[in-house]
Biopython code that builds the backbone (N, CA, C, O; Angstrom):
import numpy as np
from Bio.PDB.StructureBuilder import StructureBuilder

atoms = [
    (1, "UNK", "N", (3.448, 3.457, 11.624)),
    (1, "UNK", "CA", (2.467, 3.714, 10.602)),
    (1, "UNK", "C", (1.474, 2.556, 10.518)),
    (1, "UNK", "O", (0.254, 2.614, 10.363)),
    (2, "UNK", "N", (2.255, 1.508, 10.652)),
    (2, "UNK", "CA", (1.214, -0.254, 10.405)),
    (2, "UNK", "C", (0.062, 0.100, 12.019)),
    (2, "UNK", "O", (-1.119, -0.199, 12.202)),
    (3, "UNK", "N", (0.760, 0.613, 12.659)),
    (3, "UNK", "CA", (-0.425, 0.645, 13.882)),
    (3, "UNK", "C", (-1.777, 1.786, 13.748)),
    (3, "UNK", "O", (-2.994, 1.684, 13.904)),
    (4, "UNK", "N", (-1.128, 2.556, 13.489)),
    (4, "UNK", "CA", (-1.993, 3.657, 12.996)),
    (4, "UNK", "C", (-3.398, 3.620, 11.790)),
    (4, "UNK", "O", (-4.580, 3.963, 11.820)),
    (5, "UNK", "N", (-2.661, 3.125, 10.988)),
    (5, "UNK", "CA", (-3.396, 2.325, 9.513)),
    (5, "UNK", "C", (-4.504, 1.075, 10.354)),
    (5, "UNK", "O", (-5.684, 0.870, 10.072)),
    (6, "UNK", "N", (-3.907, 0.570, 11.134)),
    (6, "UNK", "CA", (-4.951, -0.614, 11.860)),
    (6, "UNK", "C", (-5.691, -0.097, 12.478)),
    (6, "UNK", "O", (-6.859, -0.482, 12.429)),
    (7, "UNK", "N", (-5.417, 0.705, 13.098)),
    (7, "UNK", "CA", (-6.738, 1.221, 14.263)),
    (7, "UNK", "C", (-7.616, 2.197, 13.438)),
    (7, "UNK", "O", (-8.714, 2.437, 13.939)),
    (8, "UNK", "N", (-7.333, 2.788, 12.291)),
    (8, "UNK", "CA", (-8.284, 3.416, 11.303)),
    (8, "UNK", "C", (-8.520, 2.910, 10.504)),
    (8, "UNK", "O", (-9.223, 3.585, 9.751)),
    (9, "UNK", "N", (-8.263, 1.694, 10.059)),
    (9, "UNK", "CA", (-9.145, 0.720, 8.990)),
    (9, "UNK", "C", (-10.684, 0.528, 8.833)),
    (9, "UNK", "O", (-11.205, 0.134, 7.790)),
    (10, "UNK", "N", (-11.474, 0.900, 10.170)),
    (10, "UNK", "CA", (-12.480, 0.248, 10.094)),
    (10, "UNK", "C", (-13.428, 1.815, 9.273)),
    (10, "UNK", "O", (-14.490, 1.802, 8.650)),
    (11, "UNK", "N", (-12.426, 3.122, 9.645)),
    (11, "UNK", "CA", (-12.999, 4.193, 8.920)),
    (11, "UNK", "C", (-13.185, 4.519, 8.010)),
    (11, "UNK", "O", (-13.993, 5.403, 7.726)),
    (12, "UNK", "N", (-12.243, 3.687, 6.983)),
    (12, "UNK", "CA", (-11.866, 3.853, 5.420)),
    (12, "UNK", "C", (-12.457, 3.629, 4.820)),
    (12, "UNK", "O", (-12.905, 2.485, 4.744)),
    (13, "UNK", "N", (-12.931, 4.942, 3.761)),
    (13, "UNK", "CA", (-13.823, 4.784, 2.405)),
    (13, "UNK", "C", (-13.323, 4.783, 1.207)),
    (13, "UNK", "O", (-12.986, 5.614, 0.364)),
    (14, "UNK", "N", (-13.355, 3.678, 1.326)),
    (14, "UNK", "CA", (-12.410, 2.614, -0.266)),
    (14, "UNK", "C", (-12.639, 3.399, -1.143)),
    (14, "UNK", "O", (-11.552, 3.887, -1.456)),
    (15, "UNK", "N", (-13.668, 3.951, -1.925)),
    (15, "UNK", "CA", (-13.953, 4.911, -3.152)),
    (15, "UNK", "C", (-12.957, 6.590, -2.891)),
    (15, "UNK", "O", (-12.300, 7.272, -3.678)),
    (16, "UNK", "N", (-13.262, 6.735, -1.484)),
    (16, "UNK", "CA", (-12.675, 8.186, -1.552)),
    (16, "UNK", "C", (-11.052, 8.196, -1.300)),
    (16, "UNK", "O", (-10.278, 9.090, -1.643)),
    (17, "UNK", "N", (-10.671, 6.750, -0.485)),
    (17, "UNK", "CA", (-9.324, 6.443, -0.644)),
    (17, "UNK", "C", (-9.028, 6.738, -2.084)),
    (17, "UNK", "O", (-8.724, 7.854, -2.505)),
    (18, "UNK", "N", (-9.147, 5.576, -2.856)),
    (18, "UNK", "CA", (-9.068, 5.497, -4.303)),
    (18, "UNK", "C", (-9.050, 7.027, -5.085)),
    (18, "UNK", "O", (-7.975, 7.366, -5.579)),
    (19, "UNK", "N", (-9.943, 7.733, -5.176)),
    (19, "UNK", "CA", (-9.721, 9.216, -5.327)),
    (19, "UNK", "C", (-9.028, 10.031, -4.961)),
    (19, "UNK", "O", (-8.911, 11.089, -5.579)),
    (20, "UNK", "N", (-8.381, 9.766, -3.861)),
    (20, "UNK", "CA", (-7.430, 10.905, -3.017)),
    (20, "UNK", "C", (-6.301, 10.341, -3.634)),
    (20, "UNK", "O", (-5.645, 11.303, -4.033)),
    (21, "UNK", "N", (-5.505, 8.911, -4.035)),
    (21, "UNK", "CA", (-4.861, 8.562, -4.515)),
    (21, "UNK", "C", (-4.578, 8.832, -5.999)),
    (21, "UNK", "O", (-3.360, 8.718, -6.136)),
    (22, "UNK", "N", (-5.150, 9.139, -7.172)),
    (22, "UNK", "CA", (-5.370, 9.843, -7.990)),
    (22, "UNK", "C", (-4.074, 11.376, -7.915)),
    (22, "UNK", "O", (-3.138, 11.528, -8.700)),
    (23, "UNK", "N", (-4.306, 11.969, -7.166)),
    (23, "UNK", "CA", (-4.162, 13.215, -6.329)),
    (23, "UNK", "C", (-2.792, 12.892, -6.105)),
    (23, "UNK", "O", (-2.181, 13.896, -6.468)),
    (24, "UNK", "N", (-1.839, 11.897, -5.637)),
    (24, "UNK", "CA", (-0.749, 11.758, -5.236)),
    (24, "UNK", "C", (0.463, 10.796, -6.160)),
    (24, "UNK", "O", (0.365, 10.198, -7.231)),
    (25, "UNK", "N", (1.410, 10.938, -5.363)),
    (25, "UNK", "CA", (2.389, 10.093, -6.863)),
    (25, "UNK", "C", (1.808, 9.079, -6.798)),
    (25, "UNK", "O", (0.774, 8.939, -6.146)),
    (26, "UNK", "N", (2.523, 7.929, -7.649)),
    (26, "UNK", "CA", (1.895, 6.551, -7.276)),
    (26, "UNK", "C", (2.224, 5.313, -6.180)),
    (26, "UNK", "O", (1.556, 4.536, -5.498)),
    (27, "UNK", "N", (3.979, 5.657, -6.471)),
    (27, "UNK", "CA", (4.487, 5.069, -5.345)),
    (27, "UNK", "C", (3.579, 4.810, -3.598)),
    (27, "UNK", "O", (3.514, 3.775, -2.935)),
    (28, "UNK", "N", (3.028, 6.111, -3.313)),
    (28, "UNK", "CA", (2.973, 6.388, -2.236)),
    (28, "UNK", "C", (1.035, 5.458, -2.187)),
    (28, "UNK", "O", (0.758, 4.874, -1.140)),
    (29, "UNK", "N", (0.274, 5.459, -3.011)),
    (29, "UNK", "CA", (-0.552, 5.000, -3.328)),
    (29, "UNK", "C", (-0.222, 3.317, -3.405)),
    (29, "UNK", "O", (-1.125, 2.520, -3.153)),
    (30, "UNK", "N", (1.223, 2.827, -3.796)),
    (30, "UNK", "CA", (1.357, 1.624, -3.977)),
    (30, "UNK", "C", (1.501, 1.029, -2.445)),
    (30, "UNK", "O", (0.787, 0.129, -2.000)),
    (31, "UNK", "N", (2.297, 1.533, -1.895)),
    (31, "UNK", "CA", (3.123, 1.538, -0.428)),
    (31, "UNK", "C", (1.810, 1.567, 0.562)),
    (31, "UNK", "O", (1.656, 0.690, 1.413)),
    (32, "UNK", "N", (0.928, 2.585, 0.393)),
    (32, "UNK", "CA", (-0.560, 2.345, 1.189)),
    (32, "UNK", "C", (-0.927, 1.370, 1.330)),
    (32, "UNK", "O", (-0.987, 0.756, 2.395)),
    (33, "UNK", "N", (-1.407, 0.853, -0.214)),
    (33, "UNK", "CA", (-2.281, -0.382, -0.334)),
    (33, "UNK", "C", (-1.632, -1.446, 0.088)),
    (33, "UNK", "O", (-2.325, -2.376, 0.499)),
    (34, "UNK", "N", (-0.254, -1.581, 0.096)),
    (34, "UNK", "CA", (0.535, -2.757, 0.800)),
    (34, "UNK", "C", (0.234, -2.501, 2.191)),
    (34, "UNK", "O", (-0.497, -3.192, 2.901)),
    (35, "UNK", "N", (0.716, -1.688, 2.449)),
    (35, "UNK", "CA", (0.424, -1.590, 4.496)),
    (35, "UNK", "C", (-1.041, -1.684, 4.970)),
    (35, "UNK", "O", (-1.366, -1.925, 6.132)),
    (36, "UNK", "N", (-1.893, -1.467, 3.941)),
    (36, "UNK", "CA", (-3.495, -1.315, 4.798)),
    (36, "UNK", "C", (-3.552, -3.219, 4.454)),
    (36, "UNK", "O", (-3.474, -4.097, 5.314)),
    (37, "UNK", "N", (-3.703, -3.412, 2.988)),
    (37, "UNK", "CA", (-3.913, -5.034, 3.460)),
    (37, "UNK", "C", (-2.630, -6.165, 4.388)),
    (37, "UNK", "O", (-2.752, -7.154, 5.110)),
    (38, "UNK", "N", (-1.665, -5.509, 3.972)),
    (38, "UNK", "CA", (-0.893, -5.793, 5.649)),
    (38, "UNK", "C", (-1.687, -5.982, 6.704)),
    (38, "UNK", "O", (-2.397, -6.973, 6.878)),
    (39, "UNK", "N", (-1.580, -4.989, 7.470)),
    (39, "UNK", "CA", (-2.890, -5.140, 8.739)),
    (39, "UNK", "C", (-4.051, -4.985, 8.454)),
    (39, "UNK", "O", (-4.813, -4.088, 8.813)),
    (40, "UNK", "N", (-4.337, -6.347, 7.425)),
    (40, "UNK", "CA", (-5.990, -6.730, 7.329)),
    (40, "UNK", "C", (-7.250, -5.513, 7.107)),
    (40, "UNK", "O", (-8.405, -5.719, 7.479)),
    (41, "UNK", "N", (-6.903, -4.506, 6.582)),
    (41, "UNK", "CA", (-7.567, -4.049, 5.990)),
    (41, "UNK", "C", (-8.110, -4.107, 4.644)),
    (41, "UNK", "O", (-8.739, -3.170, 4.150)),
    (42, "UNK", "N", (-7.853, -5.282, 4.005)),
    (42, "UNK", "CA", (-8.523, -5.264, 2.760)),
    (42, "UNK", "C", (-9.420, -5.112, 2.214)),
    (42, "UNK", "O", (-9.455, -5.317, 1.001)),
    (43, "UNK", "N", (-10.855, -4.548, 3.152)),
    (43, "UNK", "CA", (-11.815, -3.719, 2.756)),
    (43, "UNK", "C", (-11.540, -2.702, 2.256)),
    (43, "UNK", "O", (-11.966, -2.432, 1.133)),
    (44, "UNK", "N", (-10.570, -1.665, 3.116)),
    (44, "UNK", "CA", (-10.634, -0.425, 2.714)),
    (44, "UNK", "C", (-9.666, -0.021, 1.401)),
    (44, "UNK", "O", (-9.708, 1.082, 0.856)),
    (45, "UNK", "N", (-8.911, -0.970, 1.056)),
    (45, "UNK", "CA", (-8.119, -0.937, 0.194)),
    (45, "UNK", "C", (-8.363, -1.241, -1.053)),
    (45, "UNK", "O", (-7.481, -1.159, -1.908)),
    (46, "UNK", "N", (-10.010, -1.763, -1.411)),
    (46, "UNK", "CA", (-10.294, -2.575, -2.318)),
    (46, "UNK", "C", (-10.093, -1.709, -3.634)),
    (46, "UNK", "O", (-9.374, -2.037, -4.578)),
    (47, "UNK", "N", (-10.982, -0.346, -3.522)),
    (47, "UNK", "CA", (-10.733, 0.309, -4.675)),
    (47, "UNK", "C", (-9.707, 0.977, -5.157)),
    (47, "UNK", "O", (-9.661, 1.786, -6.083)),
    (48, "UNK", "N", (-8.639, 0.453, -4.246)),
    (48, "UNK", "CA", (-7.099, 1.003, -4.329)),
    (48, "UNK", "C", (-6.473, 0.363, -5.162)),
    (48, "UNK", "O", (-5.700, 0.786, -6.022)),
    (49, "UNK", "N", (-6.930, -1.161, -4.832)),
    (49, "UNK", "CA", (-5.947, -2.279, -5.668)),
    (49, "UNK", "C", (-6.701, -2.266, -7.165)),
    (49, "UNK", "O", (-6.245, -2.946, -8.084)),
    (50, "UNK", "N", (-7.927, -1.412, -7.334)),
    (50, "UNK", "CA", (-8.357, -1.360, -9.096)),
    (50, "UNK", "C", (-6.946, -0.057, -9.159)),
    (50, "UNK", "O", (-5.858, -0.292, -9.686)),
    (51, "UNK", "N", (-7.210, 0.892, -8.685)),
    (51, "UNK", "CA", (-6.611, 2.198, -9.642)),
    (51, "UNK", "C", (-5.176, 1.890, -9.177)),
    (51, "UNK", "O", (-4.554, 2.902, -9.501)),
    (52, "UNK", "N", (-4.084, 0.805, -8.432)),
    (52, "UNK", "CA", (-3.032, 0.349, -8.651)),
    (52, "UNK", "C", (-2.706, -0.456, -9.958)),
    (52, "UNK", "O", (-1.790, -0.226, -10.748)),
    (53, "UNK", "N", (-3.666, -1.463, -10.017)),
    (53, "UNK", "CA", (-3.689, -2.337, -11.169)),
    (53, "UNK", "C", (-3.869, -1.444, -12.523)),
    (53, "UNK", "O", (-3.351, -1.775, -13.589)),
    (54, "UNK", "N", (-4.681, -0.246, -12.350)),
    (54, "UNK", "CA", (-4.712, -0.163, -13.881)),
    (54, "UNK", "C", (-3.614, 1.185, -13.724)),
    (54, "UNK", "O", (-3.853, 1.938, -14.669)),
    (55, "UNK", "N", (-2.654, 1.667, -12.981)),
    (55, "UNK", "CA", (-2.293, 2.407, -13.075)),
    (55, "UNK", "C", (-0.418, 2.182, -13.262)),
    (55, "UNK", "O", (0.297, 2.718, -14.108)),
    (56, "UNK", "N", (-0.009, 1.224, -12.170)),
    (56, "UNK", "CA", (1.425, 1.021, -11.670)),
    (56, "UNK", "C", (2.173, 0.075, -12.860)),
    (56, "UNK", "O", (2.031, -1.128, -13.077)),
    (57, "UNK", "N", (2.670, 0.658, -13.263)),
    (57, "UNK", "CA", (4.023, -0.397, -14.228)),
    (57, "UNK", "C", (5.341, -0.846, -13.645)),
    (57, "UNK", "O", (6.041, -1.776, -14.046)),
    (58, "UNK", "N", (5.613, 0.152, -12.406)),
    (58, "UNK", "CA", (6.828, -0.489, -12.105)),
    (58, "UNK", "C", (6.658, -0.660, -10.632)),
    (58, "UNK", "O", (5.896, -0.019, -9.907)),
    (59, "UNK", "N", (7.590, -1.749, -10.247)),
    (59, "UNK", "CA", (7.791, -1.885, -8.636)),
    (59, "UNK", "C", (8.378, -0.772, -7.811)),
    (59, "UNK", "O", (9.505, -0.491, -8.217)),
    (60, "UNK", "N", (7.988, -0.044, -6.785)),
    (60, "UNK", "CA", (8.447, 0.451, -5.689)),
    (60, "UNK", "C", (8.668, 0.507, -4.563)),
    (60, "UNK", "O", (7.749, 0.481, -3.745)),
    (61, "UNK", "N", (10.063, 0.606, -4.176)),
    (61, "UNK", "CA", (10.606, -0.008, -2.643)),
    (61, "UNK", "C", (9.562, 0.500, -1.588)),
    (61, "UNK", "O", (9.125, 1.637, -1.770)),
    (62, "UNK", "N", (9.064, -0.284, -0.390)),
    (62, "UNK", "CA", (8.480, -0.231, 0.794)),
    (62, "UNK", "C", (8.869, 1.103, 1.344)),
    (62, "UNK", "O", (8.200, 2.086, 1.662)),
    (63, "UNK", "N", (10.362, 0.801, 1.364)),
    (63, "UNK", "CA", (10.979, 1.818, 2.193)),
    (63, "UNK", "C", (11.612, 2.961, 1.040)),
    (63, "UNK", "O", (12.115, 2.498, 0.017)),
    (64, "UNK", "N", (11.590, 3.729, 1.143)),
    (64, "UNK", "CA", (11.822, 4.953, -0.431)),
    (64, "UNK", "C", (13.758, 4.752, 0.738)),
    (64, "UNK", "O", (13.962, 4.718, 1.952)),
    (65, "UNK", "N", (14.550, 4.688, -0.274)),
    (65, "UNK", "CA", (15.995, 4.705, -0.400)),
    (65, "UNK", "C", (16.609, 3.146, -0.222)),
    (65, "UNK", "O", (17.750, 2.826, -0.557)),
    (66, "UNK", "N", (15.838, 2.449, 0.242)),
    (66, "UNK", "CA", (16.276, 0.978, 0.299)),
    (66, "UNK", "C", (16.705, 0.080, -0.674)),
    (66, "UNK", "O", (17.088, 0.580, -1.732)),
    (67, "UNK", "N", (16.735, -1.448, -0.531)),
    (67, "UNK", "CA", (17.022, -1.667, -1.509)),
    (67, "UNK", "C", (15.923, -2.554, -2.736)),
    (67, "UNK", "O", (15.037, -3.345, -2.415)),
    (68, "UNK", "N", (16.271, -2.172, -4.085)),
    (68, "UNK", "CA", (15.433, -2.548, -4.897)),
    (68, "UNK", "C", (15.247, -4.049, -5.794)),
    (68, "UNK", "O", (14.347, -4.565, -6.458)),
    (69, "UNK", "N", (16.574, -4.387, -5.414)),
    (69, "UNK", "CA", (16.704, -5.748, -5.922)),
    (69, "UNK", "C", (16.989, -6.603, -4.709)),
    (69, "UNK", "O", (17.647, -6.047, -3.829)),
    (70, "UNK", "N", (16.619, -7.846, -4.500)),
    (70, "UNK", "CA", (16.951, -8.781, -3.692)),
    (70, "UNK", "C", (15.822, -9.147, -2.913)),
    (70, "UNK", "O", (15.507, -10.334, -2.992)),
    (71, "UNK", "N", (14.959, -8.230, -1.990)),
    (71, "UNK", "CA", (14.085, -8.673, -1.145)),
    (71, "UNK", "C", (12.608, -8.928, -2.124)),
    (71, "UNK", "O", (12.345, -8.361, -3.184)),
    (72, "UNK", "N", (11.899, -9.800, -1.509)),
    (72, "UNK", "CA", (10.618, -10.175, -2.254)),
    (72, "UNK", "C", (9.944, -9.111, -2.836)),
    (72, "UNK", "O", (10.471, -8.002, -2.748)),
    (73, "UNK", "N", (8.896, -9.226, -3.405)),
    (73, "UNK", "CA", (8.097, -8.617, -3.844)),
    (73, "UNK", "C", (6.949, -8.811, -4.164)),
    (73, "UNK", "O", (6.746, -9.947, -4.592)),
    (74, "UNK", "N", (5.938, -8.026, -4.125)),
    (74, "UNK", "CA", (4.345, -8.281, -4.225)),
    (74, "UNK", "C", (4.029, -7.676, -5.334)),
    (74, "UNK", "O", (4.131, -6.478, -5.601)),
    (75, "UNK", "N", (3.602, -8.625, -6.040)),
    (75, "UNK", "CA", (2.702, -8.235, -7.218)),
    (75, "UNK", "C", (1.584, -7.683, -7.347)),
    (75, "UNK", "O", (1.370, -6.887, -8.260)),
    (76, "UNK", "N", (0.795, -7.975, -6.561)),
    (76, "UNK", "CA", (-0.447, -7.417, -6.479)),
    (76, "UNK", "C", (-0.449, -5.571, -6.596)),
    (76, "UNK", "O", (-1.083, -4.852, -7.369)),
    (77, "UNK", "N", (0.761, -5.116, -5.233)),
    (77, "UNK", "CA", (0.756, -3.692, -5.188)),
    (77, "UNK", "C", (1.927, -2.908, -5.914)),
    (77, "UNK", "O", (1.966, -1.682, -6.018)),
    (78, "UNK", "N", (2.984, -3.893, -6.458)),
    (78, "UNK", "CA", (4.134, -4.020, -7.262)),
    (78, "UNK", "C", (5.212, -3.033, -6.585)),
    (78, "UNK", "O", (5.856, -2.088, -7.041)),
    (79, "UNK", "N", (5.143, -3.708, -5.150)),
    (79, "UNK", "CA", (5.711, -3.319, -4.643)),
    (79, "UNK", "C", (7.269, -3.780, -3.936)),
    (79, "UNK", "O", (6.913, -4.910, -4.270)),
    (80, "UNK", "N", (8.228, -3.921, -3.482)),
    (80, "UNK", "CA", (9.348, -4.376, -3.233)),
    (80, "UNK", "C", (9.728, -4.242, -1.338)),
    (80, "UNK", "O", (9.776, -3.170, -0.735)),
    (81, "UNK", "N", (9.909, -5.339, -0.839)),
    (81, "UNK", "CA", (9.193, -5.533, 0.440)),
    (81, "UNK", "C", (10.909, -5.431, 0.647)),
    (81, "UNK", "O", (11.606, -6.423, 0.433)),
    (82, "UNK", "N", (11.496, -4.136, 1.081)),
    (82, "UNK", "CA", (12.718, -4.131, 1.486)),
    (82, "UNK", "C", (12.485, -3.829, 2.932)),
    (82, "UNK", "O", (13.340, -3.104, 3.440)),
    (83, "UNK", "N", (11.237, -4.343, 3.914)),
    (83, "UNK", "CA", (11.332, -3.555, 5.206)),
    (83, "UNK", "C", (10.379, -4.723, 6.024)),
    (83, "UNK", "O", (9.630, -5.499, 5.432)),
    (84, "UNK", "N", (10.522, -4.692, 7.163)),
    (84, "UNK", "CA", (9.594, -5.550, 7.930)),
    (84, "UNK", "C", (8.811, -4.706, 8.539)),
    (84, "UNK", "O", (9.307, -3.706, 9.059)),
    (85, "UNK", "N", (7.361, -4.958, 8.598)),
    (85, "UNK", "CA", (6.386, -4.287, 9.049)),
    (85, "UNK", "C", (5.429, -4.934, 10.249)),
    (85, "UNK", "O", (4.731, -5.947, 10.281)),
    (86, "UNK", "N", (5.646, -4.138, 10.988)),
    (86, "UNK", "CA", (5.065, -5.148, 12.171)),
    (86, "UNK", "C", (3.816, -3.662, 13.194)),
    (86, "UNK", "O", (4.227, -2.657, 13.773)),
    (87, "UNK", "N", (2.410, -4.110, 13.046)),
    (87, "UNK", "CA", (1.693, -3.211, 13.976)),
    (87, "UNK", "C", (1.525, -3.479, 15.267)),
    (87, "UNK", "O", (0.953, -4.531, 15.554)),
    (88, "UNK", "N", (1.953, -2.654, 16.248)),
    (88, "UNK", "CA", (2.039, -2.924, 17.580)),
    (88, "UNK", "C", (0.268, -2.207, 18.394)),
    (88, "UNK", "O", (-0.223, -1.124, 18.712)),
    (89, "UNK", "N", (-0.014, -3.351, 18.392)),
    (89, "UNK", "CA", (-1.192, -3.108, 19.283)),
    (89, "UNK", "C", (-1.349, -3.809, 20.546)),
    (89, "UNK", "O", (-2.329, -3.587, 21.257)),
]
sb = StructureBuilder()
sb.init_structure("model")
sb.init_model(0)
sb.init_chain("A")
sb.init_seg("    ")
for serial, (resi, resn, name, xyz) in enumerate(atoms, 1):
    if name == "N":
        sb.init_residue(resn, " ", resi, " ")
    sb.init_atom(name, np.array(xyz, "f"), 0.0, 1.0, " ", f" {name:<3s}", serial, name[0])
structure = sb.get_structure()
């Protein structure tokens, strides 16, 4: 997925991201915005990290069934980094 997300970064329209996210749970909106500024997309993610911030109250695991306590976590996407992510290009 981290490879995929990289090689379409440069396509991403931060506003219509942000809108399509709206549209979906939040988790999955949180988990995005971690993996796109992961592989340096933080352009396209920009208007993601407003409607995360004003939207997310709780942390959600990287990986949906993993674990929720113990591994780090990012505040920014309030998310819980139970997974290593690595884009192979």
């Amino acid at each position: 997925m981290a490879t995929i997300l990289s090689e379409l970064s440069e396509k991403i329209n931060a506003v219509k991201l942000a809108a399509a996210a709206a549209t979906a749970p939040l988790p999955w909106a949180q988990r995005l915005g971690y993996l796109l500024e992961h592989v340096g997309a933080s352009e396209g993610a920009s208007a993601l990290k407003s409607y995360i911030r004003e939207k997310a109250r709780q942390y959600t695991p990287l990986l949906p069934g993993g674990a929720k306590d113990g591994p780090p976590r990012d505040s920014v996407w309030k998310v819980v980094v139970n997974a290593e992510v690595e884009a192979e290009l």
